[in-house]
Wavefront OBJ file of the C-alpha trace (Angstrom):
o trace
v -9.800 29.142 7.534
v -11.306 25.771 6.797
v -14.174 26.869 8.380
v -14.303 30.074 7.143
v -14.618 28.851 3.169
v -17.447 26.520 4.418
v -19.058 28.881 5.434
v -18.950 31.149 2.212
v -19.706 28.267 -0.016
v -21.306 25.178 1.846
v -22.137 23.428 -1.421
v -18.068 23.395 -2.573
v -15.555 20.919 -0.891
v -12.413 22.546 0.598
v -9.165 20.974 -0.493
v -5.569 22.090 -0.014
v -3.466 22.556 -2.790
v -0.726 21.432 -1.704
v 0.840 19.220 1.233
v 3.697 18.994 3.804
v 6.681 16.971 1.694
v 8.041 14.295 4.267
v 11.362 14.664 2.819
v 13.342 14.106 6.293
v 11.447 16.435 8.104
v 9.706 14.905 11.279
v 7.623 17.782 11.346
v 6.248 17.105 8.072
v 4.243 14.453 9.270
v 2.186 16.432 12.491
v 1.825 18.798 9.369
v -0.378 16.246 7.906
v -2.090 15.130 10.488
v -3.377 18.435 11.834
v -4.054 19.742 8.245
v -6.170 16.149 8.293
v -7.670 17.123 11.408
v -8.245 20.823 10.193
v -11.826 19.860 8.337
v -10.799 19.697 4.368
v -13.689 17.792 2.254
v -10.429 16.043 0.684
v -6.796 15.119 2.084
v -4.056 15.673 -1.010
v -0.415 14.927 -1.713
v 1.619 15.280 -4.148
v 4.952 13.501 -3.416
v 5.190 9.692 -3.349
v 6.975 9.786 -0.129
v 4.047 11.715 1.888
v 1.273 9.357 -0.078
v 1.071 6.507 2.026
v 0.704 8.252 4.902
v -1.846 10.777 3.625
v -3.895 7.511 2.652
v -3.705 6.517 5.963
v -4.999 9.948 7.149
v -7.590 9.846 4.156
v -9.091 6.359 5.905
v -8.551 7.736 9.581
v -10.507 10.533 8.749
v -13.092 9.108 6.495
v -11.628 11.505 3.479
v -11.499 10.792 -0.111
v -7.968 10.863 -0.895
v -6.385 13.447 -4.200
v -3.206 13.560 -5.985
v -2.630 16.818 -6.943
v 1.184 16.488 -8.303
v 1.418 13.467 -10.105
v 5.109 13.458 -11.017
v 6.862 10.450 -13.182
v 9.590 11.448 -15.102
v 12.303 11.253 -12.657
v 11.649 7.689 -11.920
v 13.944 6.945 -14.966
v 17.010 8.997 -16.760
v 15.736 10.190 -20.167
v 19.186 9.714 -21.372
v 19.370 6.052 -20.977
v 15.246 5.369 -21.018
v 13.189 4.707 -24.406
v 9.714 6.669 -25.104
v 7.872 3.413 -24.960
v 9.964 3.017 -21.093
v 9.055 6.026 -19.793
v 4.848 5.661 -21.084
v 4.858 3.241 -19.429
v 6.305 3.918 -16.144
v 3.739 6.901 -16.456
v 0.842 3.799 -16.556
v 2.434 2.044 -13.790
v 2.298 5.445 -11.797
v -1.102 6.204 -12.526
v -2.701 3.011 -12.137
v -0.519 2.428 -8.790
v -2.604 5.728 -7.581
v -5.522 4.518 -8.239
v -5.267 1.452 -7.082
v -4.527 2.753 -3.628
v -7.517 4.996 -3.373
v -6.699 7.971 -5.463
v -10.321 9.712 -6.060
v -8.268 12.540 -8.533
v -5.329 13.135 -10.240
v -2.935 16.362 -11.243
v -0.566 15.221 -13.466
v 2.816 16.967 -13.415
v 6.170 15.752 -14.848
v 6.826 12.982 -12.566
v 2.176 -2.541 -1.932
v -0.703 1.560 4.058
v 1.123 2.637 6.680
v -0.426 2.728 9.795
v 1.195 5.716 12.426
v 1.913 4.582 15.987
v -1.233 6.414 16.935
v -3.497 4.655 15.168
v -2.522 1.709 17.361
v -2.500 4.060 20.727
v -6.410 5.451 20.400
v -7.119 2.091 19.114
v -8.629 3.337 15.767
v -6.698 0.754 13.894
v -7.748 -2.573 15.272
v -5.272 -5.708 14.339
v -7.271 -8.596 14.731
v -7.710 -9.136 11.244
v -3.952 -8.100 10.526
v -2.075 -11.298 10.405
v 1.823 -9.600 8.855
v 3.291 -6.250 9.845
v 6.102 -5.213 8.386
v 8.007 -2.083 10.759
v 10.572 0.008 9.538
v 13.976 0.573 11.757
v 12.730 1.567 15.030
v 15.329 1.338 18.102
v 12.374 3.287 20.098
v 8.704 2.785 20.357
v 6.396 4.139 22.907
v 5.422 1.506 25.582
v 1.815 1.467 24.721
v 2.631 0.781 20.517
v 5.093 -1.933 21.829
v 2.932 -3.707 24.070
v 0.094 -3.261 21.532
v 2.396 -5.249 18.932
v 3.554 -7.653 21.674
v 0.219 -8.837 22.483
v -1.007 -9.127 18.750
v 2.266 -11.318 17.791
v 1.352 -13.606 21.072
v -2.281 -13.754 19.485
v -0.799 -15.206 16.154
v 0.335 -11.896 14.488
v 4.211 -12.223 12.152
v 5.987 -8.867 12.651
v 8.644 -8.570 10.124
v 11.238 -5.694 11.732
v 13.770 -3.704 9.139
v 16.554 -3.546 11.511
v 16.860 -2.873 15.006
v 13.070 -3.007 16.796
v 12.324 -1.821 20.434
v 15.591 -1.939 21.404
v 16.059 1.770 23.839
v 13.771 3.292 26.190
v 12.783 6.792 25.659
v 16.242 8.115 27.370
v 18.228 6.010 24.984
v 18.963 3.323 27.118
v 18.861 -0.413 26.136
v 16.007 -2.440 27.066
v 15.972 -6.379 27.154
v 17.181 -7.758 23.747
v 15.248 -7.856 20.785
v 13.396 -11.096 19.514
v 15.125 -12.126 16.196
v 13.487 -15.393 14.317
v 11.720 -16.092 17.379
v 8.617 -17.941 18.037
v 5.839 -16.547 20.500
v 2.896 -19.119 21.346
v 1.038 -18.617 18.006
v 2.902 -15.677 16.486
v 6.594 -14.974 14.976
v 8.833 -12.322 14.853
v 11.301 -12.214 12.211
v 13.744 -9.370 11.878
v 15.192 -8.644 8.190
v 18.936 -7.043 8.772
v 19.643 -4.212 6.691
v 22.652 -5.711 4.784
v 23.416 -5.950 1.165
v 21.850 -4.260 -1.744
v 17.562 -2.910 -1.806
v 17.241 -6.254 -4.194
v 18.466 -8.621 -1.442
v 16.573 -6.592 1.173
v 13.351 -6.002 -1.137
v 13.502 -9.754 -1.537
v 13.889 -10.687 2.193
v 11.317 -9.273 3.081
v 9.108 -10.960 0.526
v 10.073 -13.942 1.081
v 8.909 -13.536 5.257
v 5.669 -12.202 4.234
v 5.252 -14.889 1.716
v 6.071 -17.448 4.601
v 3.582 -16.318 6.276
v 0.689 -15.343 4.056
v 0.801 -19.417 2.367
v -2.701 -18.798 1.587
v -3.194 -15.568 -0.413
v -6.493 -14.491 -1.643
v -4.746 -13.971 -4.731
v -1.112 -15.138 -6.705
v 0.257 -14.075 -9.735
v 2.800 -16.764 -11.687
v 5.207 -13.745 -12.311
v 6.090 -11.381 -9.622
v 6.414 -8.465 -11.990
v 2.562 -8.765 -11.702
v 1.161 -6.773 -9.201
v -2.423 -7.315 -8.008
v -4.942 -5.260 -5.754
v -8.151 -7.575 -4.708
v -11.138 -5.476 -2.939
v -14.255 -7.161 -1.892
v -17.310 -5.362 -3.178
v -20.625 -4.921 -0.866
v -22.740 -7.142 -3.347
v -19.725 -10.398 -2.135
v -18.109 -10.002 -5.811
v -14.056 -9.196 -5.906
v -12.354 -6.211 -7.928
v -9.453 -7.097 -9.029
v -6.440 -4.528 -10.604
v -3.382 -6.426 -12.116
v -0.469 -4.123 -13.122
v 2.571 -4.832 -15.154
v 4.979 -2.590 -13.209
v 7.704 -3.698 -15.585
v 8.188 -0.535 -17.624
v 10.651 -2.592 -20.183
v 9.040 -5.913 -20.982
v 5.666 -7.824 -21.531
v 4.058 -9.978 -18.962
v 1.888 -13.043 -20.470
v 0.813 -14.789 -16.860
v -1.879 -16.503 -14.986
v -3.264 -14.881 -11.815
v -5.369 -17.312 -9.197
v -7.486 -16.182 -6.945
v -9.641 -17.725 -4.069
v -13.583 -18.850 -5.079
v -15.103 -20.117 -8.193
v -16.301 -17.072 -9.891
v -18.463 -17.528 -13.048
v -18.389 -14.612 -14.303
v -15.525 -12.260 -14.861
v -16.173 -9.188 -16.822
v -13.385 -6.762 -17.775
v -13.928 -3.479 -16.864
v -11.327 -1.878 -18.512
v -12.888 -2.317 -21.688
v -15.534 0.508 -22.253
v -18.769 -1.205 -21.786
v -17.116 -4.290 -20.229
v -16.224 -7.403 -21.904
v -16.787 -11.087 -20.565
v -13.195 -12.950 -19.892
v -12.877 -16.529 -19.853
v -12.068 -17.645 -16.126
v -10.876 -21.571 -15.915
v -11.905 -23.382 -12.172
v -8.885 -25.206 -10.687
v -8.961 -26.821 -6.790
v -11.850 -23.597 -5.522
v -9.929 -21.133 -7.356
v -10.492 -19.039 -10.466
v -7.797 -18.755 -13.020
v -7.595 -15.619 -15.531
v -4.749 -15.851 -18.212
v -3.170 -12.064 -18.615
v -0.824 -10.559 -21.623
v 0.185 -7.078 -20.495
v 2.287 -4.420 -22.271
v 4.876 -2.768 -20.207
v 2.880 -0.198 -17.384
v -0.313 -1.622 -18.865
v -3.501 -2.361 -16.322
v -6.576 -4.962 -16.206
v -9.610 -4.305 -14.006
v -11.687 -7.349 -13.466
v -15.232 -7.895 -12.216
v -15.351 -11.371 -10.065
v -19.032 -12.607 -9.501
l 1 2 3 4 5 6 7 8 9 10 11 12 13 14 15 16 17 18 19 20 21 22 23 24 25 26 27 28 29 30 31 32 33 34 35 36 37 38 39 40 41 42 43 44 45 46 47 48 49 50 51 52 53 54 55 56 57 58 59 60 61 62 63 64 65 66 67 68 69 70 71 72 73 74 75 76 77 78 79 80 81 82 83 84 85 86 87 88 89 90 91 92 93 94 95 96 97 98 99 100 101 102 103 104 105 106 107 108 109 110
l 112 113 114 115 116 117 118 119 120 121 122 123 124 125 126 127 128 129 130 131 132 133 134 135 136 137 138 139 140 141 142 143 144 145 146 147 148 149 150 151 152 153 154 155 156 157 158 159 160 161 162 163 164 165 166 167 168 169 170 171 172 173 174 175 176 177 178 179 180 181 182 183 184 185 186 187 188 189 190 191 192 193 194 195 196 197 198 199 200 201 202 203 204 205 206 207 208 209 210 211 212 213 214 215 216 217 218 219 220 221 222 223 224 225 226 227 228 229 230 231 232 233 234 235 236 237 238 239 240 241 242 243 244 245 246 247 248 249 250 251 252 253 254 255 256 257 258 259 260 261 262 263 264 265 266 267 268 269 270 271 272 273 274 275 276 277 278 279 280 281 282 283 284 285 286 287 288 289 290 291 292 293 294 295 296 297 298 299
């Protein structure tokens, strides 16, 4: 079919309208990755849960990447949420789209995974990986496992959710999973699923936050969430979100390198900011509304 409407109309990109929903359906994902493999000019979603993983198909695949559903107003109950709340858990939303790789947006009512495969075909290389975080997986194929193995022996920190490795394919239990353990010049920390999604949420944080001590970039409040690309001419983009949809965020964000100039691009036209230089990093002072967004420029 794919082929078909290339045929009729080469100059016109192909685009489904709508994806498989990953909603507990294991299917839903080999959906995805044959409608992927089926030729569209560009891979959509339209459900948060299926958008990481079509972003991961969209950079397998060398796709630009579409949201044709974008759907916010469930995040928070009308009844109990103010107008100002819920605009700006609609910001939030939007910028969080594009700051993942979004190329287009259909807006409705409403920080890349990386499938076993990837690993298996070797498409996804990990040298320059240093934390992976897994969710609860008692089984892995031998190949994935030993592919992880080997990178956490080379220096890698795998973070496990819960139970890791643990059964062969038949079920049965293989030797005992790693917990806290070191290997050579890697880690492996496992983060039980206990207590509530804060506790867990923060658990997690703090492991990757062990062992990423020297971020490219750090906000002073963790309501601030940043997105740092390296552009082709060695500059930095940098996104910083206030995904607090109740309160303003007045902050500091560092990041790595003296930059002189720092333009902000979300100002039509641009407008120069006012970086400080402190130890070989550069300093930009932030005041954010609730869901509100900054793009910088880093030269």
């Amino acid at each position: 079919m794919v082929a078909a409407l290339h045929r009729g109309d080469p100059t016109r990109p192909v685009i489904p309208q709508f994806t498989t929903p990953l909603f507990g359906d294991p299917l839903g994902a080999v959906d995805l990755s044959r409608m992927a493999e089926a030729g569209w000019d560009i891979l959509s979603f339209h459900t948060d849960a299926a958008f990481p993983y079509l972003y991961s198909l969209a950079r397998y695949n060398g796709r630009p990447l579409w949201n044709d559903e974008h759907i916010w107003s469930d995040r928070a109950p009308r009844a109990e949420t103010s107008e100002q709340a819920l605009r700006a858990r609609a910001a939030s939303l939007l910028w969080r789209n594009l700051m993942w790789g979004a190329r287009g947006l259909v807006r409705f009512n409403r920080p890349a995974f990386c499938p076993e495969r990837y690993l298996v075909d070797g498409h996804e290389s990990l040298s320059k990986v240093r934390v992976i975080v897994v969710p609860v997986a008692p089984y892995l194929p031998e190949t994935v496992r030993q592919r992880l193995a080997d990178w956490v022996e080379a220096g890698g920190v795998l973070v496990a959710l819960g139970p890791f490795a643990i059964h062969d394919e038949f079920g049965h239990p293989q030797a005992p999973e790693p917990s806290d353990a070191n290997h050579n010049k890697g880690r492996h920390v496992r983060v039980p699923l206990q207590g509530s999604v804060e506790a867990i949420a923060g658990a997690v944080c703090d492991a990757v936050d062990a062992a990423l001590s020297d971020r490219a970039a750090v906000a002073t409040d963790n309501r601030l969430e940043l997105m740092l690309r390296a552009l082709p001419d060695s500059s930095r983009l940098l996104i910083v979100l206030n995904g607090d949809a109740q309160r303003t965020v007045v902050g500091q964000v560092q990041v790595r390198g003296e930059f002189t100039q720092v333009v902000d691009a979300t100002v039509d036209g641009g407008i120069r900011a006012k970086p400080e230089h402190e130890a070989g990093t550069t300093v930009l002072a932030v005041n954010l509304e609730p869901g509100e967004a900054r793009v910088f420029v880093l030269r």
